[in-house]
N, CA, C and O atoms as a CHARMM CRD file, in Angstrom:
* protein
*
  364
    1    1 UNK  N      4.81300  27.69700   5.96500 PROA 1      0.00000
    2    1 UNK  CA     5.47400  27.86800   4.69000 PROA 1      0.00000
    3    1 UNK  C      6.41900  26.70700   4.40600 PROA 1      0.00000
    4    1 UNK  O      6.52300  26.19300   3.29200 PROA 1      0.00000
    5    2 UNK  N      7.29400  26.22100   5.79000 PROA 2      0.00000
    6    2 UNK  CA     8.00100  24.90200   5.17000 PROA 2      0.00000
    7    2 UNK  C      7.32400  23.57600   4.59700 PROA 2      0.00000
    8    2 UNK  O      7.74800  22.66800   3.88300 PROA 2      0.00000
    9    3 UNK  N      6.03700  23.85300   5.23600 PROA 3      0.00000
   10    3 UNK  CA     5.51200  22.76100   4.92300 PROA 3      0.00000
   11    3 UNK  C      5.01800  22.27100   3.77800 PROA 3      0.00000
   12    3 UNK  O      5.04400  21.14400   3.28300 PROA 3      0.00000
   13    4 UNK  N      4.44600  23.56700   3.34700 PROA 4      0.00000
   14    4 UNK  CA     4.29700  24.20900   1.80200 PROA 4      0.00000
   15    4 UNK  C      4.94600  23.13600   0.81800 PROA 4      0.00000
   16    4 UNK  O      4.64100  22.14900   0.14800 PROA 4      0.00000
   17    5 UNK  N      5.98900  23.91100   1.13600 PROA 5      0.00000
   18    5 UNK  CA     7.35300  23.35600   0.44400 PROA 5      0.00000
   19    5 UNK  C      7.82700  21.90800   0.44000 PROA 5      0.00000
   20    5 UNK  O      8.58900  21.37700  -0.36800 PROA 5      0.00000
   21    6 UNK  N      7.18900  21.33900   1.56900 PROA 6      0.00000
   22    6 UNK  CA     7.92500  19.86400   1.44900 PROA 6      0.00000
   23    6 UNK  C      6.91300  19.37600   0.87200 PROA 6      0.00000
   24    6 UNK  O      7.21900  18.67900  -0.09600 PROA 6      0.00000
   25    7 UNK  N      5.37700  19.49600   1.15900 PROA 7      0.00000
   26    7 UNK  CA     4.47700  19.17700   0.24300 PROA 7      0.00000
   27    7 UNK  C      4.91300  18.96700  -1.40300 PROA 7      0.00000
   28    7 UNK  O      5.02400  18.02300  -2.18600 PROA 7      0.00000
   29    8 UNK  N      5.05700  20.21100  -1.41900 PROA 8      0.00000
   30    8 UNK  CA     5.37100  20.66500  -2.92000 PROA 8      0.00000
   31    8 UNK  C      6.59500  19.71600  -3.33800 PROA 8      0.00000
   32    8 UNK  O      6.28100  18.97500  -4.27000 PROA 8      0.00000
   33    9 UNK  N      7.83100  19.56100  -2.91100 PROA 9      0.00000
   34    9 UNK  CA     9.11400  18.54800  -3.20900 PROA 9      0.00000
   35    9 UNK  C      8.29900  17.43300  -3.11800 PROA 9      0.00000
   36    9 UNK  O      8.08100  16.95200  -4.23000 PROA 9      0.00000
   37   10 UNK  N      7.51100  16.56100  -1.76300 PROA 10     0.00000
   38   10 UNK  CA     7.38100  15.07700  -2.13200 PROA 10     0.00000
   39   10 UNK  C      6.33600  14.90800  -3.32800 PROA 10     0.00000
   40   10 UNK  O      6.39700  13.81200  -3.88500 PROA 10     0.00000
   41   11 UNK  N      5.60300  15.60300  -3.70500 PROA 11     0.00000
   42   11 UNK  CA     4.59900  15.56600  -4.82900 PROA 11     0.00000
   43   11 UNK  C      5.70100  15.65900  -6.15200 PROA 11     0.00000
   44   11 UNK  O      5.62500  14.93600  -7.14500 PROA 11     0.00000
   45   12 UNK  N      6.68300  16.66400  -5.93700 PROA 12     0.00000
   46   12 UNK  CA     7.63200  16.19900  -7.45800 PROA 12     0.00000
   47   12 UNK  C      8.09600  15.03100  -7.42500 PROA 12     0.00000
   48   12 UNK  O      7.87400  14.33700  -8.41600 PROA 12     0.00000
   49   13 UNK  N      8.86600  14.45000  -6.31200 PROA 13     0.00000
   50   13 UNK  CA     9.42600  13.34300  -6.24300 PROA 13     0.00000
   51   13 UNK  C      8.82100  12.10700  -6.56700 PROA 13     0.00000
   52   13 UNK  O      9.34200  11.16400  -7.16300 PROA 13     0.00000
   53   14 UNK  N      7.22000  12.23600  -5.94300 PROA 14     0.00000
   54   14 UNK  CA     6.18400  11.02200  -6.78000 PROA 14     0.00000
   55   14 UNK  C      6.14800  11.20100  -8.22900 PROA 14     0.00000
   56   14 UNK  O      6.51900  10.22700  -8.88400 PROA 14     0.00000
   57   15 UNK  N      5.82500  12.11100  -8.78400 PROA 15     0.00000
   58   15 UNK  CA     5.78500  12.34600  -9.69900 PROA 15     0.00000
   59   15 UNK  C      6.78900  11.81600 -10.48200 PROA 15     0.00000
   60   15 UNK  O      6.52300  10.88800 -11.24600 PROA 15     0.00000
   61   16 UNK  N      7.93300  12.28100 -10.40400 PROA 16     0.00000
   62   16 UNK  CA     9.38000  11.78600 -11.08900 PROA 16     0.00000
   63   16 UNK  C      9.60600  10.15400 -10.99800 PROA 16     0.00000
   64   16 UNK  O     10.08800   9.40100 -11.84500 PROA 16     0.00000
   65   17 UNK  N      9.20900   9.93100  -9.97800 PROA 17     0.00000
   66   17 UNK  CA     9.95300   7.79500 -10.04500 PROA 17     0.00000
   67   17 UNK  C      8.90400   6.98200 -10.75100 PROA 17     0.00000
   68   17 UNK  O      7.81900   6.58400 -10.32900 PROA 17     0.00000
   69   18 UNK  N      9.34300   6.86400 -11.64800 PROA 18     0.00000
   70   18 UNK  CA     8.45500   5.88100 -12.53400 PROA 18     0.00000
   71   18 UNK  C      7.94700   4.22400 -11.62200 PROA 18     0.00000
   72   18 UNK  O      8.63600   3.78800 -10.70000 PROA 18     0.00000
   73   19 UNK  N      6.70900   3.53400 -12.09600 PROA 19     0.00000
   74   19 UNK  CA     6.90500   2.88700 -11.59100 PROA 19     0.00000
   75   19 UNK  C      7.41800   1.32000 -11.90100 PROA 19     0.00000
   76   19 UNK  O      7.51200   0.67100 -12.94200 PROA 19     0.00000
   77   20 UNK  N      7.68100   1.05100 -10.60500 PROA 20     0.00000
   78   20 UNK  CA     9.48400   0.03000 -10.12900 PROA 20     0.00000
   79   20 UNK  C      9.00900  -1.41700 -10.81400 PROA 20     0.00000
   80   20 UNK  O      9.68800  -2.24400 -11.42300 PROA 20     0.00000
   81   21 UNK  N      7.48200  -1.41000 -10.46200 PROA 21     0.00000
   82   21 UNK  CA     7.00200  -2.96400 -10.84000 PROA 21     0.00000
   83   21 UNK  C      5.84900  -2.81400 -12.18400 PROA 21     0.00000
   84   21 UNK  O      4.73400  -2.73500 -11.67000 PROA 21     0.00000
   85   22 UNK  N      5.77400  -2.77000 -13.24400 PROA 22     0.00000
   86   22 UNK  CA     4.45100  -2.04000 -13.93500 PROA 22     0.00000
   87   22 UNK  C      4.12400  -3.63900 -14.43200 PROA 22     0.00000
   88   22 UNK  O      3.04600  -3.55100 -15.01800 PROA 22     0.00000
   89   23 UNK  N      4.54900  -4.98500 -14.45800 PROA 23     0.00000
   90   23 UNK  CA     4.14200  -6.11300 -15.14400 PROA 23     0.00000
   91   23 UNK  C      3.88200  -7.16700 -13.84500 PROA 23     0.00000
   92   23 UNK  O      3.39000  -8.27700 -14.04400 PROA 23     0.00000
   93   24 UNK  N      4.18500  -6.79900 -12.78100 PROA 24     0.00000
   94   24 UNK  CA     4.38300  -7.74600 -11.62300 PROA 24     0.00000
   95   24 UNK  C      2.79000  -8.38500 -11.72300 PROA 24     0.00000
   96   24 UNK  O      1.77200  -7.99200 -12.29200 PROA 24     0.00000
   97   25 UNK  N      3.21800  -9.96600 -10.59300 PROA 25     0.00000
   98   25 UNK  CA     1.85600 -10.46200 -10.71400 PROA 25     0.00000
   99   25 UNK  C      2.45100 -10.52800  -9.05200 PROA 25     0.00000
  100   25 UNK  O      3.60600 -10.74600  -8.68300 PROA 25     0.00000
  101   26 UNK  N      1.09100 -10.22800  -8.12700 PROA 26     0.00000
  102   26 UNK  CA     1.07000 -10.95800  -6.89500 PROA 26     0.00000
  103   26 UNK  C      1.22500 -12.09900  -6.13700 PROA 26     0.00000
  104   26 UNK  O      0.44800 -13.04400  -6.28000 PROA 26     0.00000
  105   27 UNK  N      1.95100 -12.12000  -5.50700 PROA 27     0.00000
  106   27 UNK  CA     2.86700 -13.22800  -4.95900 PROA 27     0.00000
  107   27 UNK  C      0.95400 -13.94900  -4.09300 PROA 27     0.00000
  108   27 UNK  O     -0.14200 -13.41800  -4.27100 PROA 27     0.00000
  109   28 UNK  N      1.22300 -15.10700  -3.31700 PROA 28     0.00000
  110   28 UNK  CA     0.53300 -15.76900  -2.15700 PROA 28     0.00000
  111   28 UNK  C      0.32400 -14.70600  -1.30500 PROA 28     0.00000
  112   28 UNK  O     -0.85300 -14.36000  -1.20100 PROA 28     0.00000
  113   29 UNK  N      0.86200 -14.30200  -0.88400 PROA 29     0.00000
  114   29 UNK  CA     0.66400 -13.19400   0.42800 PROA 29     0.00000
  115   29 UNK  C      0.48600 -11.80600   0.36300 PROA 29     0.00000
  116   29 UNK  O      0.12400 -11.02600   1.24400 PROA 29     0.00000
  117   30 UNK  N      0.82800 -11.58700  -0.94200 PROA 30     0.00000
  118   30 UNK  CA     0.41800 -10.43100  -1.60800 PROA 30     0.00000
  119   30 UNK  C     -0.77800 -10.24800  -2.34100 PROA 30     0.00000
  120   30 UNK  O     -1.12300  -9.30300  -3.05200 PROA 30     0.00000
  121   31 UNK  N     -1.76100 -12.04300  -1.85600 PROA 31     0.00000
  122   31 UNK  CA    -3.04200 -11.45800  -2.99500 PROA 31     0.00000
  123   31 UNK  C     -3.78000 -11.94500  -1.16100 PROA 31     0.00000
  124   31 UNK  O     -4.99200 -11.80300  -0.99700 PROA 31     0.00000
  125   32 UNK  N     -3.16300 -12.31900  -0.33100 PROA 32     0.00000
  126   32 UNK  CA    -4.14700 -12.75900   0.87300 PROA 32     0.00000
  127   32 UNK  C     -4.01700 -11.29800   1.32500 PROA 32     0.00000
  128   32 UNK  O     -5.07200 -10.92200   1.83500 PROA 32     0.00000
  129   33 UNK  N     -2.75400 -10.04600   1.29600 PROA 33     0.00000
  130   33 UNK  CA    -3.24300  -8.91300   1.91300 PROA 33     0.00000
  131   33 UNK  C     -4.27400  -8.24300   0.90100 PROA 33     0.00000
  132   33 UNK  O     -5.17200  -7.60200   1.44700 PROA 33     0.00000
  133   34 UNK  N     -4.28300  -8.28800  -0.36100 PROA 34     0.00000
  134   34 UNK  CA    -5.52200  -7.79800  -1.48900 PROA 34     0.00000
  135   34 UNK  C     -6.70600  -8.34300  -0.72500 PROA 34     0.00000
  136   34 UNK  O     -7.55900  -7.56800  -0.29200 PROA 34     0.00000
  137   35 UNK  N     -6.78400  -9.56400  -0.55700 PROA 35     0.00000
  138   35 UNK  CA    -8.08700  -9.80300  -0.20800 PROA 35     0.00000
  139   35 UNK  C     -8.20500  -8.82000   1.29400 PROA 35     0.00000
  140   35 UNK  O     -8.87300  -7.78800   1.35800 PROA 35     0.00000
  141   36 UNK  N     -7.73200  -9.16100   1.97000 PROA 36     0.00000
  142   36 UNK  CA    -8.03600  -8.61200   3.14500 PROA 36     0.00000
  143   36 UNK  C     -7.95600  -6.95200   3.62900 PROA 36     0.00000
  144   36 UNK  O     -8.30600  -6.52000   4.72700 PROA 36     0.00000
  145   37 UNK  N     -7.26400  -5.97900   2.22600 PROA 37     0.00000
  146   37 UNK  CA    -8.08800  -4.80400   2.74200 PROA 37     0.00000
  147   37 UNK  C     -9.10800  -4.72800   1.82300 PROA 37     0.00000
  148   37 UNK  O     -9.86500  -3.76800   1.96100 PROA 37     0.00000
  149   38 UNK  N     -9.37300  -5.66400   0.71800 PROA 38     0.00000
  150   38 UNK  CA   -10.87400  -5.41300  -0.00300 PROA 38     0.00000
  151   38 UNK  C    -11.63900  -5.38500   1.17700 PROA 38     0.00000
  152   38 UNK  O    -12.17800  -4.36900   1.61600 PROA 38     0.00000
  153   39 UNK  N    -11.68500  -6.46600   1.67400 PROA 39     0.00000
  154   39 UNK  CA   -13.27300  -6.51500   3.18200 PROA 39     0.00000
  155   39 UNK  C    -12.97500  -5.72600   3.73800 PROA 39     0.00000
  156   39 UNK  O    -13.99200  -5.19800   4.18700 PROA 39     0.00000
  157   40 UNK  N    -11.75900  -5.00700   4.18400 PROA 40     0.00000
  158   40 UNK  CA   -11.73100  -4.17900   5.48900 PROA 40     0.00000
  159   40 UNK  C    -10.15200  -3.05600   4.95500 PROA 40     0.00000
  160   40 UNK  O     -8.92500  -3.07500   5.05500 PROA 40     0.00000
  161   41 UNK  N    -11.18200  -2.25800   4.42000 PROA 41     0.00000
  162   41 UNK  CA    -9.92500  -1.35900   4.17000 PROA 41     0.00000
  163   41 UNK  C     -9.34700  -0.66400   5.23000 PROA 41     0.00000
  164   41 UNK  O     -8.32000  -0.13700   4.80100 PROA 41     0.00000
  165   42 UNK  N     -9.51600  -0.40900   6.41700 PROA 42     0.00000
  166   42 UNK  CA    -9.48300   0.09300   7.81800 PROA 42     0.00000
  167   42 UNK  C     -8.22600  -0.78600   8.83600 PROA 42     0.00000
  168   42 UNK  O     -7.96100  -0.47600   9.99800 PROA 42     0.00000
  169   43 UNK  N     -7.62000  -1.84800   8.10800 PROA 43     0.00000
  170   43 UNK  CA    -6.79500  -2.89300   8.90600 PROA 43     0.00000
  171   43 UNK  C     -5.81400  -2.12500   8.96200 PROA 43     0.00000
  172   43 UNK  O     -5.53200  -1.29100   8.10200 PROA 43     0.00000
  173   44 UNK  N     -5.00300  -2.41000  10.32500 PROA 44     0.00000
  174   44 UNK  CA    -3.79700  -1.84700  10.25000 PROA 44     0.00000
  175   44 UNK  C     -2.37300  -2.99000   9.72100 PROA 44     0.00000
  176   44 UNK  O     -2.63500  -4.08400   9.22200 PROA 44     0.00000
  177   45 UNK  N     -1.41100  -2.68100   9.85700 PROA 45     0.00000
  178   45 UNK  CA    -0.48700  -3.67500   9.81700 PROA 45     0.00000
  179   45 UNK  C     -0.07500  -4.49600  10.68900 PROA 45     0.00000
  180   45 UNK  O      0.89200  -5.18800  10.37000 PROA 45     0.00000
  181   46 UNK  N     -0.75700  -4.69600  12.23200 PROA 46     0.00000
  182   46 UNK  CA    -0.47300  -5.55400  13.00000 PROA 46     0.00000
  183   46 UNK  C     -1.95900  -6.24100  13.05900 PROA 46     0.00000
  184   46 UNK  O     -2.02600  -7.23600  13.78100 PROA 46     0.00000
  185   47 UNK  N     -2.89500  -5.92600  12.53700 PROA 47     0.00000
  186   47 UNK  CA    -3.87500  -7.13200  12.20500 PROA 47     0.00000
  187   47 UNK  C     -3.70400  -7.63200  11.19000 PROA 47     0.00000
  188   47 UNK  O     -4.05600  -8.81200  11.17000 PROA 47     0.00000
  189   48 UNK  N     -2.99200  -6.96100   9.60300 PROA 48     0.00000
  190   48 UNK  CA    -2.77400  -7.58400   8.66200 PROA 48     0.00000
  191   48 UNK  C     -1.46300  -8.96000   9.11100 PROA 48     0.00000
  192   48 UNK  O     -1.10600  -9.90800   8.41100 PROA 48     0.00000
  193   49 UNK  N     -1.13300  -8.68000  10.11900 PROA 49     0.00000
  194   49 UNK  CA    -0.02700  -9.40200   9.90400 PROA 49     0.00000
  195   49 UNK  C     -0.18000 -10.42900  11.05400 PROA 49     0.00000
  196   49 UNK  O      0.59100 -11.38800  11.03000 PROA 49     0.00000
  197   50 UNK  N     -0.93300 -10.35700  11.89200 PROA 50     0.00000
  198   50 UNK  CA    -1.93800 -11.39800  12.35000 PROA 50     0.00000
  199   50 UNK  C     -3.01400 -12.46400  11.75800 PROA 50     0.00000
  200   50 UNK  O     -3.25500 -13.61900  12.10900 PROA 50     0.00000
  201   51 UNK  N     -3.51300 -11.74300  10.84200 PROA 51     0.00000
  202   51 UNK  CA    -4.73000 -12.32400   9.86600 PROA 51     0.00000
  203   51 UNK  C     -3.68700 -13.35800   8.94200 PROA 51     0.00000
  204   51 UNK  O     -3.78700 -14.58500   8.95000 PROA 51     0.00000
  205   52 UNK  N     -2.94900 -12.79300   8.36700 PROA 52     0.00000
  206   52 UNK  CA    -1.85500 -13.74500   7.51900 PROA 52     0.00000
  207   52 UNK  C     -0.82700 -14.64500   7.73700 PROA 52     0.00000
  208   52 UNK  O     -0.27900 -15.43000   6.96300 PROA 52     0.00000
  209   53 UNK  N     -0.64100 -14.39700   8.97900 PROA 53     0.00000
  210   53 UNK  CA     0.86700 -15.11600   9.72600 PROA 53     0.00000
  211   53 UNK  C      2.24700 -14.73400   9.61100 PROA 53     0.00000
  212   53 UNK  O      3.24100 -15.45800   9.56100 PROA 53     0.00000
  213   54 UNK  N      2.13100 -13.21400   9.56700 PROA 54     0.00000
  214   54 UNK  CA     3.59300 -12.97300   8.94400 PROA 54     0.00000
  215   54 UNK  C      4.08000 -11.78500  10.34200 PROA 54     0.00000
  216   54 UNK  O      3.49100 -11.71800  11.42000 PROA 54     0.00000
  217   55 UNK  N      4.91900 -11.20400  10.05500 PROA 55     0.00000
  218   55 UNK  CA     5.57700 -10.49500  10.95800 PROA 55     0.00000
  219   55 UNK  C      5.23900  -8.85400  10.70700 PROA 55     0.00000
  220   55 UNK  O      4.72600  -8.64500   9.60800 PROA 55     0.00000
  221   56 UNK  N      5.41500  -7.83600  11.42600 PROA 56     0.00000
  222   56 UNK  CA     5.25600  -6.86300  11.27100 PROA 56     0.00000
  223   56 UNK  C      5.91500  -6.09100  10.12400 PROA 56     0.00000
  224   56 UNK  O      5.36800  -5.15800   9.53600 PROA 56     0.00000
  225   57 UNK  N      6.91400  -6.47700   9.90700 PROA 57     0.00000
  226   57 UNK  CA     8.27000  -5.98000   9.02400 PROA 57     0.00000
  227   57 UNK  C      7.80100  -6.90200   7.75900 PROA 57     0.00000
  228   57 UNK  O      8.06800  -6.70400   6.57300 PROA 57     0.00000
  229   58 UNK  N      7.25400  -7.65400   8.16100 PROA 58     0.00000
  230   58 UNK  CA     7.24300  -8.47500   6.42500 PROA 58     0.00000
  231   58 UNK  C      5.92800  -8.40700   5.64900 PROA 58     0.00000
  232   58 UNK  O      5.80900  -8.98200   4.56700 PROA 58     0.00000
  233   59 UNK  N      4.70600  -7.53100   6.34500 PROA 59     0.00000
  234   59 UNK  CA     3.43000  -6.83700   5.88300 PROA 59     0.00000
  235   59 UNK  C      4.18300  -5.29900   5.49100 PROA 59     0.00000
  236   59 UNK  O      4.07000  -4.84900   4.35000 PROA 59     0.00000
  237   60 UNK  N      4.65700  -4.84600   6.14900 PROA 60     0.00000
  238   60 UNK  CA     5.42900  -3.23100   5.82200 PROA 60     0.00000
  239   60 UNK  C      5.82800  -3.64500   4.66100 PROA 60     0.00000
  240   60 UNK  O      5.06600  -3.38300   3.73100 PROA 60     0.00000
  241   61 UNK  N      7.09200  -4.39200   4.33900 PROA 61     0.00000
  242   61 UNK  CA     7.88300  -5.02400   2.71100 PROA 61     0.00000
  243   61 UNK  C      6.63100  -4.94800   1.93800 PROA 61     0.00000
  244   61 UNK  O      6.46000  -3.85300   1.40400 PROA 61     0.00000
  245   62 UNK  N      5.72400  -5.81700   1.74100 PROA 62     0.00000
  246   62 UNK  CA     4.09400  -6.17900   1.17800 PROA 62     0.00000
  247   62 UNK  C      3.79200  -4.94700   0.97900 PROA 62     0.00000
  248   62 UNK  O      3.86000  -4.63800  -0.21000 PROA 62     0.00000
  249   63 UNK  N      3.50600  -4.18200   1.62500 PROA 63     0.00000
  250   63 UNK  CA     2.85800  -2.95100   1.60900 PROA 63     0.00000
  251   63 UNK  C      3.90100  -2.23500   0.80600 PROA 63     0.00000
  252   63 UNK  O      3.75700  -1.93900  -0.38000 PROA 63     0.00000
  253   64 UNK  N      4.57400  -2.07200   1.26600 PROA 64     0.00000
  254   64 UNK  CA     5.79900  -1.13000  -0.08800 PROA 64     0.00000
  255   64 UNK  C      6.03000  -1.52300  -0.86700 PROA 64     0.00000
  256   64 UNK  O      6.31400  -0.67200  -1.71000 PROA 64     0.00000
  257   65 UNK  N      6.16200  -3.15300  -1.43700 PROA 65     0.00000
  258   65 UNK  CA     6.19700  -2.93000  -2.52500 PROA 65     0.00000
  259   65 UNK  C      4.63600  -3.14400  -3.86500 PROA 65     0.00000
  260   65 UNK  O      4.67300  -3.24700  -5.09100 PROA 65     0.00000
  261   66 UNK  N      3.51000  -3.13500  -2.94200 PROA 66     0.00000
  262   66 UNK  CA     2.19100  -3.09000  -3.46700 PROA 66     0.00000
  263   66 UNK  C      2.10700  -1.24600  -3.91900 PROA 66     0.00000
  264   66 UNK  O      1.89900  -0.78200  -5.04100 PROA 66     0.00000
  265   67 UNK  N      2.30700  -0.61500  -2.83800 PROA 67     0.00000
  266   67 UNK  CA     2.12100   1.01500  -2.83200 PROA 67     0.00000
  267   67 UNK  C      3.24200   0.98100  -4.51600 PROA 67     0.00000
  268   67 UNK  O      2.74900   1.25700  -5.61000 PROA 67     0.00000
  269   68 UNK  N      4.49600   0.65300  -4.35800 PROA 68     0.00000
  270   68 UNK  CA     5.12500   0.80100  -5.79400 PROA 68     0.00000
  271   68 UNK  C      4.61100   0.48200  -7.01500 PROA 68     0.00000
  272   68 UNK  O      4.68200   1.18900  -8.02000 PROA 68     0.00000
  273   69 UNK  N      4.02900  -0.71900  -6.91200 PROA 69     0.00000
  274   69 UNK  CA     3.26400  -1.36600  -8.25600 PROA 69     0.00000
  275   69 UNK  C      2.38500  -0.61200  -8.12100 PROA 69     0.00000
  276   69 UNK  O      1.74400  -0.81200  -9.15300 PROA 69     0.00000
  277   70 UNK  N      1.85400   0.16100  -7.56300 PROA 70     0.00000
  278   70 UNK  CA     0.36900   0.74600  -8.22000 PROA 70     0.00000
  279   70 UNK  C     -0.80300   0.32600  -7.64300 PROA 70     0.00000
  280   70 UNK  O     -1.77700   1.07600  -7.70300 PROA 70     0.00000
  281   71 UNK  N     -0.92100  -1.20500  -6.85400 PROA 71     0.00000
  282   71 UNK  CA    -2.26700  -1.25400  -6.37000 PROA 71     0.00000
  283   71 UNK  C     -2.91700  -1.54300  -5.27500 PROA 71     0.00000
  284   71 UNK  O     -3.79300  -2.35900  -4.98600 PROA 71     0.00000
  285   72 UNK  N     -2.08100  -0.37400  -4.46800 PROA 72     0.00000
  286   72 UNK  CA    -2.70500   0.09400  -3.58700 PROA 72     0.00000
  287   72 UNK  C     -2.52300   1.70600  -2.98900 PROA 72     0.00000
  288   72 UNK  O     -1.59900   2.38400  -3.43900 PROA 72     0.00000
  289   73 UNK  N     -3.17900   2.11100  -2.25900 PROA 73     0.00000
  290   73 UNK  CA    -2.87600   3.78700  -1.82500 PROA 73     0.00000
  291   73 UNK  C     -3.67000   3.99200  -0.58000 PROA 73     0.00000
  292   73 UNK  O     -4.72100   3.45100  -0.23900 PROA 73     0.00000
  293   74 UNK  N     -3.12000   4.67300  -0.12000 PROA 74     0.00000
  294   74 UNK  CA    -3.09600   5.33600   1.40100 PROA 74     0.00000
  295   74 UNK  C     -4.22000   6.21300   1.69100 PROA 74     0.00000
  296   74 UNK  O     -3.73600   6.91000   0.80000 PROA 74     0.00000
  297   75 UNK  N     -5.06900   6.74600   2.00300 PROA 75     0.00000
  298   75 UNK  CA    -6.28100   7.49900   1.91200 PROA 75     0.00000
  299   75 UNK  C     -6.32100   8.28200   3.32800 PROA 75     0.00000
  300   75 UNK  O     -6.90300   7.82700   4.31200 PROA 75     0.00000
  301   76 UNK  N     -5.86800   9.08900   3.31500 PROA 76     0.00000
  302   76 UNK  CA    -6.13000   9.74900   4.50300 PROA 76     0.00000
  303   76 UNK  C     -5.24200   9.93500   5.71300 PROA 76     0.00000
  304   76 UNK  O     -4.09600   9.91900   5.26400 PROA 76     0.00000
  305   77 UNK  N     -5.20300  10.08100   6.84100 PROA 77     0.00000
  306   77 UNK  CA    -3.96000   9.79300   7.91000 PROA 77     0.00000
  307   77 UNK  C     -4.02100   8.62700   8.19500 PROA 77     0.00000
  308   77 UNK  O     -4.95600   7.88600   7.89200 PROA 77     0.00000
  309   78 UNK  N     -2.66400   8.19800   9.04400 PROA 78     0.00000
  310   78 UNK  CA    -2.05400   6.83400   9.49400 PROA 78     0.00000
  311   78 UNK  C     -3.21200   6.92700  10.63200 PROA 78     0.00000
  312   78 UNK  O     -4.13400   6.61700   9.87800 PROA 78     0.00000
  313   79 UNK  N     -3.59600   7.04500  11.38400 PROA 79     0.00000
  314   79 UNK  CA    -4.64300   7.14600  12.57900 PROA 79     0.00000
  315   79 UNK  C     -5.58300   6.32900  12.14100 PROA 79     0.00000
  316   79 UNK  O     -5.67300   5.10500  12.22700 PROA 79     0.00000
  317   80 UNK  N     -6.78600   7.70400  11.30900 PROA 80     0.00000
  318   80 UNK  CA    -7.95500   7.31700  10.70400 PROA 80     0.00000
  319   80 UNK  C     -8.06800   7.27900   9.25500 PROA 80     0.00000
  320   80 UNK  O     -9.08600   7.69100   8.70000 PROA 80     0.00000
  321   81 UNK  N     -7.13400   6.83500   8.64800 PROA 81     0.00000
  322   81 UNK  CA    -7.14100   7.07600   6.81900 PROA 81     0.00000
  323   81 UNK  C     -7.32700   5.28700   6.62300 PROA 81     0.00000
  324   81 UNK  O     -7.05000   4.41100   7.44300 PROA 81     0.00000
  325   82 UNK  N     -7.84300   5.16200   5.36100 PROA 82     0.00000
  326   82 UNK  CA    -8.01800   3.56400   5.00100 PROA 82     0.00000
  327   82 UNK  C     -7.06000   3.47400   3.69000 PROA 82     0.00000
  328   82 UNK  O     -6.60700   4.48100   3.14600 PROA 82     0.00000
  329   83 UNK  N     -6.85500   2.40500   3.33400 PROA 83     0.00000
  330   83 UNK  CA    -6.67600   1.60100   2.28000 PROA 83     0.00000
  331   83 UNK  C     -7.03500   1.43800   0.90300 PROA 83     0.00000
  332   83 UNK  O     -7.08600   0.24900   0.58800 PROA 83     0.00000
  333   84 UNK  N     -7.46700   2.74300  -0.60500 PROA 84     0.00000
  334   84 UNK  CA    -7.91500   2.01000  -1.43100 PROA 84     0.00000
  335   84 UNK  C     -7.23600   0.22700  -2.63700 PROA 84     0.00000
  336   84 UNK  O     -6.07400   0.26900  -3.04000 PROA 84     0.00000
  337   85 UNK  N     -7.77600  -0.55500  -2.85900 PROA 85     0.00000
  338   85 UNK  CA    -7.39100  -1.41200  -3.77000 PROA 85     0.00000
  339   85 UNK  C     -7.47800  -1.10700  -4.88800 PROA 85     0.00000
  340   85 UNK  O     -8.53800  -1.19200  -5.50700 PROA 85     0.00000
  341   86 UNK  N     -6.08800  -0.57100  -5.52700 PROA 86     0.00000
  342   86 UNK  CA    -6.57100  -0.36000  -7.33200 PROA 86     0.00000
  343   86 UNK  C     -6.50100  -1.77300  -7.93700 PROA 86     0.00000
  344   86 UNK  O     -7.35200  -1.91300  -8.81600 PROA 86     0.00000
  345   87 UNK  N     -5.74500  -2.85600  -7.72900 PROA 87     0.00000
  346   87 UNK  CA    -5.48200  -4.30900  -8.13000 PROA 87     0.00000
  347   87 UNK  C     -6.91100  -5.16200  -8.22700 PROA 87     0.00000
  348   87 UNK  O     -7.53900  -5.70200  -7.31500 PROA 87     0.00000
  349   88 UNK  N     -7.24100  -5.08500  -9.83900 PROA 88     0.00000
  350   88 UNK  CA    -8.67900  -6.25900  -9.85800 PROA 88     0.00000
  351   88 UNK  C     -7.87400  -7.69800  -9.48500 PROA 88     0.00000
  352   88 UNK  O     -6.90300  -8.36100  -9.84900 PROA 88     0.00000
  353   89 UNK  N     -8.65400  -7.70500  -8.78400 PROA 89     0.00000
  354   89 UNK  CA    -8.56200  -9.61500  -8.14300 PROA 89     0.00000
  355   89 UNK  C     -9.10200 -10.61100  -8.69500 PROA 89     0.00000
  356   89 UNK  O     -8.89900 -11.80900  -8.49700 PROA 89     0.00000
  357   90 UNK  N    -10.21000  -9.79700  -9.81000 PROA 90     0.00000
  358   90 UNK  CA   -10.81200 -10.75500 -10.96100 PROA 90     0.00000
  359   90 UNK  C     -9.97800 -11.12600 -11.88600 PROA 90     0.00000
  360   90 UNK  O    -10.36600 -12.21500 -12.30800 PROA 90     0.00000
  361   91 UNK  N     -8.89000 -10.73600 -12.50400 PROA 91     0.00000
  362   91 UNK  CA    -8.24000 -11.07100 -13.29400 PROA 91     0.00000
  363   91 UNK  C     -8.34100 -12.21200 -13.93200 PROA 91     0.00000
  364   91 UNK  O     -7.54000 -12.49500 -14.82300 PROA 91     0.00000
């Protein structure tokens, strides 16, 4: 039943925060992690951050603030869940 419930609160809370970036354009390293869960939506953040040259903490930043703008989302559990890309790269 608590769980219920926290379900239920973090789904309002998404709901409620508008989003933070709605005009942003992707930085250098923010379109090399685009590319790289297009091929492999399955990467974690210590291969993303191997593949790119950056640090663990500075793919997490990337990742939060991509998840804010909108284009990207989480699919499943941290274990075995992947990566979708909503961000066209064709632009």
């Amino acid at each position: 039943m608590l769980n219920e419930i926290l379900k239920t609160l973090q789904k309002n809370i998404k709901e409620e925060v508008p989003n933070k970036l709605p005009n942003k354009v992707p930085n250098k390293s923010e379109l090399s992690v685009l590319r790289l869960l297009t091929d492999n939506p399955r990467l974690t953040r210590i291969e993303l951050a191997e593949k790119v040259g950056m640090t663990d903490n500075g793919i997490k930043k990337i990742i939060g603030n991509m998840k804010a703008a909108g284009w990207i989302e989480r699919m499943g559990s941290n274990k075995t869940g992947y990566w979708v890309v909503k961000y066209n790269l064709n632009r």
